[in-house]
N, C-alpha and C positions, 0 to 999 in steps of 0.2 A: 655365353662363354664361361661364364663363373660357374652354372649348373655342371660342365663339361669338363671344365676343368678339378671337379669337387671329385666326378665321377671317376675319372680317370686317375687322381691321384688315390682315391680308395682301392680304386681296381689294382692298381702297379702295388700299393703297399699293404693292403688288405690278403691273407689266405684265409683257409678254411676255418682254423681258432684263432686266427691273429685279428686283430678288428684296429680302426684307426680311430683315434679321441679327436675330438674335435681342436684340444690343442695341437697336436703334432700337425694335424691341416691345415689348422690357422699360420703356424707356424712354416712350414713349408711351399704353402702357397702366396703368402703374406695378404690374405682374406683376414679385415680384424673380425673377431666372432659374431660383433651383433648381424653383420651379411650373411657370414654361413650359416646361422640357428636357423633362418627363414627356409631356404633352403632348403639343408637336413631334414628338415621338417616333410619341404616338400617330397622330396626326392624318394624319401620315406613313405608317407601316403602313396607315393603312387607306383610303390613297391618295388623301386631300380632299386633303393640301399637297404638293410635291415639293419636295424639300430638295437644295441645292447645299455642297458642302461646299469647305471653304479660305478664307482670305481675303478673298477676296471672296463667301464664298457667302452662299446665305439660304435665303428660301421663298418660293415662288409657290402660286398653285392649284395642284393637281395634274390637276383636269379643268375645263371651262367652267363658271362659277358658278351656269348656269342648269340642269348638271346634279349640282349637291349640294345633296341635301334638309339642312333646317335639322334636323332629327330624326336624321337621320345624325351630325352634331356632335354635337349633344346626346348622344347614344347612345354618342359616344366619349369624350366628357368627362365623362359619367357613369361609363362604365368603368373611366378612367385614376384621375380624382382623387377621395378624398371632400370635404366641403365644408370648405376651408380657409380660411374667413373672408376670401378678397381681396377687399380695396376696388377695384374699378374703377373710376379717375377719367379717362379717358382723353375728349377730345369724342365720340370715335364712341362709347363707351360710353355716355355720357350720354345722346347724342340719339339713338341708334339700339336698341342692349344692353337697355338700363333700359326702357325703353317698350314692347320686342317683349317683355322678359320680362314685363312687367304683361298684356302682351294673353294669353299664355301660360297664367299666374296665371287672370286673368280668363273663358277658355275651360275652363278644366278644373275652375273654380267653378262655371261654365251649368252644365256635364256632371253633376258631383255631385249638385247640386240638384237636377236632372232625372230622376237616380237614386232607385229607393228599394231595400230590403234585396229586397226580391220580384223587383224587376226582374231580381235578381245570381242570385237562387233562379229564377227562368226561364232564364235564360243558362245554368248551371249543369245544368239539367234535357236545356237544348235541347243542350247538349256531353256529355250520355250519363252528368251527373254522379247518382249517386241519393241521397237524403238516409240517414242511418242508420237504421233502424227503432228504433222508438219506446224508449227503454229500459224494462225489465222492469218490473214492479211488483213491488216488497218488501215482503214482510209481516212483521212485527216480533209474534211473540206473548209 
């Protein structure tokens, strides 16, 4: 949720020369810095943000927003951070963060439910997996 939210407020406040400092992020998300450097970092390497350095630097996207999947994020901020308790109080977190992550929440509860143990023992089957054979019978004389 913090990778998601890091991205999105670069996306909304980032244009083509304008780039965001890691303070104005830290500041508007209330992420203290030493969470977002990790981060940055990542998000960086795996090419969602381009990082300017110096003085004036910051970050932008690193590609058009309509080609980075939200699961991409995800994916890296799972990678980077374990869950460190940040409050994100930031508006876009509020109105944006908080509500995608419920629908999130909420689509991977359908899913569950819609699962049963048999289903995962088909899937399992259908991937060439085989169950163990039956364990022996013990006869105790």
């Amino acid at each position: 949720m913090v990778a998601l939210a890091i991205v999105l407020d670069i996306a909304f406040h980032a244009s083509g020369e304008t780039v965001v400092s890691g303070a104005e992020l830290a500041e508007r998300t209330a992420i203290v810095r030493r969470t977002l450097e990790p981060l940055l970092q990542s998000l960086s390497r795996a090419r969602i943000l381009d990082s300017t350095r110096g003085p004036q630097g910051g970050y932008r996207l690193g590609r058009p927003a309509r080609l980075i999947k939200v699961s991409e994020v995800v994916d890296t901020g799972l990678a980077t951070l374990e869950d460190s308790g940040t409050d994100l109080s930031g508006k876009l977190q509020r109105a944006v963060v908080f509500p995608l992550w419920d629908e999130f929440d909420a689509a991977l509860r359908t899913l569950a439910e819609s699962l049963t143990i048999e289903d995962l023992l088909k899937r399992a089957a259908k991937a060439g997996l085989k169950k163990a054979a039956a364990d022996p019978l013990n006869y105790f004389i």
